[in-house]
C-alpha positions, -999 to +999 in steps of 0.1 A: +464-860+171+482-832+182+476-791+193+447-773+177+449-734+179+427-705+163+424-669+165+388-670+149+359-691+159+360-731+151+335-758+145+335-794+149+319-821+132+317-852+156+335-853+190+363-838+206+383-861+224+411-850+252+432-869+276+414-871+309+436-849+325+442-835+361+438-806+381+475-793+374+467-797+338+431-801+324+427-822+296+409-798+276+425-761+281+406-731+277+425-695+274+455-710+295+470-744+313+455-735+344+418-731+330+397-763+314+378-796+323+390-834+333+372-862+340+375-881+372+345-892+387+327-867+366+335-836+346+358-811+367+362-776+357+395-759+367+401-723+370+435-710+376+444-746+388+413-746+415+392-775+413+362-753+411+328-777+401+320-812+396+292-824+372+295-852+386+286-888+370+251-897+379+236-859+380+248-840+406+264-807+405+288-796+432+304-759+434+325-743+456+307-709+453+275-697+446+251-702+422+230-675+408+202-676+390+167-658+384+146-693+392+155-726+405+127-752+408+123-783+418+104-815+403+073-820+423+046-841+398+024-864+419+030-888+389+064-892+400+056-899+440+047-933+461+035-941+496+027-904+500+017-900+541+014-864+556+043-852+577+037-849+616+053-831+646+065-801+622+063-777+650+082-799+676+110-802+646+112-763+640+116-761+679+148-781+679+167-762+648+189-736+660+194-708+641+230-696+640+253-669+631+288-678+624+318-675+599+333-696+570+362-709+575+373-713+537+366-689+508+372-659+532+329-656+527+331-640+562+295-639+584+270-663+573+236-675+592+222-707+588+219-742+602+244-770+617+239-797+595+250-820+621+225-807+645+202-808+615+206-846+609+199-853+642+159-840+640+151-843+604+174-865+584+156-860+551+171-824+550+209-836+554+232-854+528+263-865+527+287-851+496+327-850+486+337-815+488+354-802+455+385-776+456+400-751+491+370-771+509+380-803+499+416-795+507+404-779+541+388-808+548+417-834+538+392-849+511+373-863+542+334-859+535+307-832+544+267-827+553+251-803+536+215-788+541+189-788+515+174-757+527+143-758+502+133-794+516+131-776+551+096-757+534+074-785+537+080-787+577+077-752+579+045-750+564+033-777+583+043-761+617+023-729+604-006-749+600-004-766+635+003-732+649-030-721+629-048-751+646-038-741+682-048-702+673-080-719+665-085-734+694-074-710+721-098-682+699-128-711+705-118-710+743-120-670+746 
């Protein structure tokens, strides 16, 4: 028990264990007081005393900025799927989404485009989910919930509005 410091590199045999910690003062430090990880609810990271991501407990990962990567992907395996049943009335969705330009309120990210997820919910559900925002959102938002859009789950109505556009091309060609 106690303070462990090093100038050099250090390796450990078997777990480290820390208090849980709080925002004001991680449980595990890293360079300072104001930089490490707590638990609560998950594994927070803090920098400079900013909640800034949440691995939270059952999987999900919540961050107040970006993330950037060369690939993302997402598990698709028919092995992993039931009651699978086409979707319908893609185009008539698409239709109803209106595309926006606007600007953040928090993080000072300035002009954005996008979606309301609000207006979002209201055609195609699937798309929307409900999260606890972590750090200046959070506290913008008086730790009162948020939607969020998965834009990538928005592909499969796309394509199937191309495809019923392709149909109607099809048709009105056969008419000519």
């Amino acid at each position: 028990n106690g303070t462990f410091g090093t100038t050099g590199d250090a390796t450990f045999a078997g777990s480290v264990i820390a208090p849980s910690g709080s925002e004001s003062a991680p449980g595990l430090q890293l360079g300072s007081a104001n930089d490490g990880f707590f638990h609560s609810g998950g594994i927070r990271v803090v920098t400079n005393n900013v909640w800034e991501a949440l691995f939270k407990d059952g999987g999900d990962f919540h961050t107040d900025g970006d993330i950037i990567a060369f690939s993302t992907t997402t598990t698709s395996d028919k092995r992993l799927k039931s009651d699978v049943v086409e979707l319908e009335g893609n185009l008539k969705k698409i239709m109803e989404l209106e595309p926006v330009k606007f600007d953040w309120l928090v993080k000072d990210k300035g002009e954005d485009i996008g979606l309301i997820a609000q207006d979002v919910q209201k055609v195609i559900p699937e798309v929307v989910k409900e999260v606890e925002p972590i750090g200046e959102t959070a506290e913008f938002l008086d730790d009162d919930s948020m939607l969020t859009v998965d834009y990538a789950k928005l592909v499969p109505v796309l394509i199937g509005a191309i495809q019923e556009l392709k149909e109607k091309i099809e048709y009105l060609e056969a008419r000519v």
